[in-house]
N, C-alpha and C positions, 0 to 999 in steps of 0.2 A: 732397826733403823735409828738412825742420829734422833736424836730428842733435844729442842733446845733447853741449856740449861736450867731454865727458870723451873719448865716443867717438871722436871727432873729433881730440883730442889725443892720445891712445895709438895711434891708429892712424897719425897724420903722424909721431909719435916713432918708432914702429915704420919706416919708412921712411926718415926722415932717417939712424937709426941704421945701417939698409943699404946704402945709397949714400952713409955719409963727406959729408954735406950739408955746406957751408962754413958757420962757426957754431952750428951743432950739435955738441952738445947745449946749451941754454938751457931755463933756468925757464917753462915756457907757465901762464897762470893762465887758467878757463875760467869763466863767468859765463852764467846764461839767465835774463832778465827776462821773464816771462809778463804777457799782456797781462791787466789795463790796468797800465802801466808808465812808470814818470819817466824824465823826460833824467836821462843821467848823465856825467858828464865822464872824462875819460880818466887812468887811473892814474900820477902822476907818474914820470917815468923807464919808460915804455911806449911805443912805439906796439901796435895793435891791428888784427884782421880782424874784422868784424862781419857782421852778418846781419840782416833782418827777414824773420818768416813769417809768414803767416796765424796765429790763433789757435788756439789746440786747442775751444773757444767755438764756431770759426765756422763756418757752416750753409751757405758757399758752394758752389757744385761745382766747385771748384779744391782744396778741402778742407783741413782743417787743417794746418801745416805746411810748405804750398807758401810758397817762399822766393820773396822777389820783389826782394830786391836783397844783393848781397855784394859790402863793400868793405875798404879797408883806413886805414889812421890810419896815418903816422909819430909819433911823441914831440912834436912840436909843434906842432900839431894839435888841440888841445883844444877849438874853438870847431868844426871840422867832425864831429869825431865828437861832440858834443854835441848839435847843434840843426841844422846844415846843409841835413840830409836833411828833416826836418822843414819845411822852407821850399822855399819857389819861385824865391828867388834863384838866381842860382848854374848853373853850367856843368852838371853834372849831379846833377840831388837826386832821391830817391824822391820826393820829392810832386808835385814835378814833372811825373817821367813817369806818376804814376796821373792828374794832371789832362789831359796833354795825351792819351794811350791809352785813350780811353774806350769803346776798344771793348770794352775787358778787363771795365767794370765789371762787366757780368751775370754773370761765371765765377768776379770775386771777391766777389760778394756787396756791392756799391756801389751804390745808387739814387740818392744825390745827392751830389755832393762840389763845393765851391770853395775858392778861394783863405782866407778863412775857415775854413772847417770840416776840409781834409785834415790838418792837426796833431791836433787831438781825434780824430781817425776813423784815426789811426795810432798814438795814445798808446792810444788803448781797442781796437783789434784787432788788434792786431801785436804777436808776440813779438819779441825781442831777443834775440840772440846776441854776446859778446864773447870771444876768446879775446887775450888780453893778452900779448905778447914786448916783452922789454928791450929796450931804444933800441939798445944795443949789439950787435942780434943783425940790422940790418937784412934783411941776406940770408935771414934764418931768415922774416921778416913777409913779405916776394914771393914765397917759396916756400910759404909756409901760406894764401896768399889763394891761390893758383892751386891751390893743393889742395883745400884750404874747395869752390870752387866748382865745380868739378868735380864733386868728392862730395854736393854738395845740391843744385847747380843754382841758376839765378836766371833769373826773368821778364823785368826790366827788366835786360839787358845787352846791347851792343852798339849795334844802332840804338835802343834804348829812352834 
C-alpha cells in the first residue's frame, strides 16, 4: 500500500544512517500527487524513485492505495519520468502492462481501457508518488527504490 513520502523517507534515512550506506546522508525531497494529477517533469539536478497507486477515490477491490508500479529516474531522464509510463511505447510502461493484463481489470476497478483512453484513466485514478535525491548521490536512488518497493509492493513487476 501507498506510504506517504515523509514516512517512507525517515524511515530509509533511519536505516541508511545504520548501515554507513555509501552516500548517505543526502537531501531526499518527498512529493504525493493525488489523483486526478498532471505530468510533472523531474526536478533539475535530481534523479528520483516514483510510484503509482490506486486512488484513495477508488471503489476497486484491490482498494485504495494498492501500488501498481515502482520505479526509479536518474537526473537525465526527464522525458521518462514524465510521460513514459503514460504510453505504450516503450520497453516497460505502466500503461502498457494494464493494457496487455487484463485480467487484472476486475480487481482494479477497469471496464474498458485502450490505447487511447489508458493516459486519462491514470491521470484521473492514480496517485503519484516522487521522492527526489541529487544526481550526486546515485547509490543513495538504487538503494531507495529497492527499499521503496519492498516496503509498498508493486502489481506490475517482474514478469508484468
Amino acid at each position: 500500500m501507498l506510504t506517504e513520502p515523509d514516512v517512507l523517507m525517515a524511515d530509509f534515512s533511519a536505516a541508511a544512517d545504520q548501515l554507513g550506506l555509501d552516500g548517505w546522508p543526502c537531501n531526499l525531497h518527498g512529493e504525493l500527487l493525488p489523483a486526478p494529477h498532471r505530468q510533472t517533469g523531474l526536478r533539475p539536478g535530481f534523479g528520483a524513485v516514483y510510484a503509482f497507486a490506486l486512488s484513495t477515490r477508488t471503489t476497486s477491490a484491490a482498494g485504495a492505495g494498492m501500488v501498481l508500479k515502482v520505479g526509479k529516474v536518474g537526473p537525465n531522464s526527464d522525458a521518462r519520468f514524465r510521460s513514459q509510463h503514460d504510453t505504450t511505447s516503450g520497453r516497460s510502461t505502466l500503461a502498457k502492462s494494464l493494457l496487455t493484463h487484463r485480467i487484472l481489470w476486475p480487481w482494479l476497478g477497469i471496464s474498458q481501457l485502450d490505447e487511447a483512453t489508458v493516459k486519462p484513466w491514470m491521470l484521473s485514478n492514480l496517485d503519484r508518488m516522487h521522492i527526489y535525491v541529487p544526481a550526486t548521490s546515485l547509490l543513495v536512488l538504487v538503494a531507495l527504490e529497492m527499499y521503496v518497493r519492498a516496503r509498498i509492493g508493486s502489481v506490475f513487476e517482474g514478469s508484468a
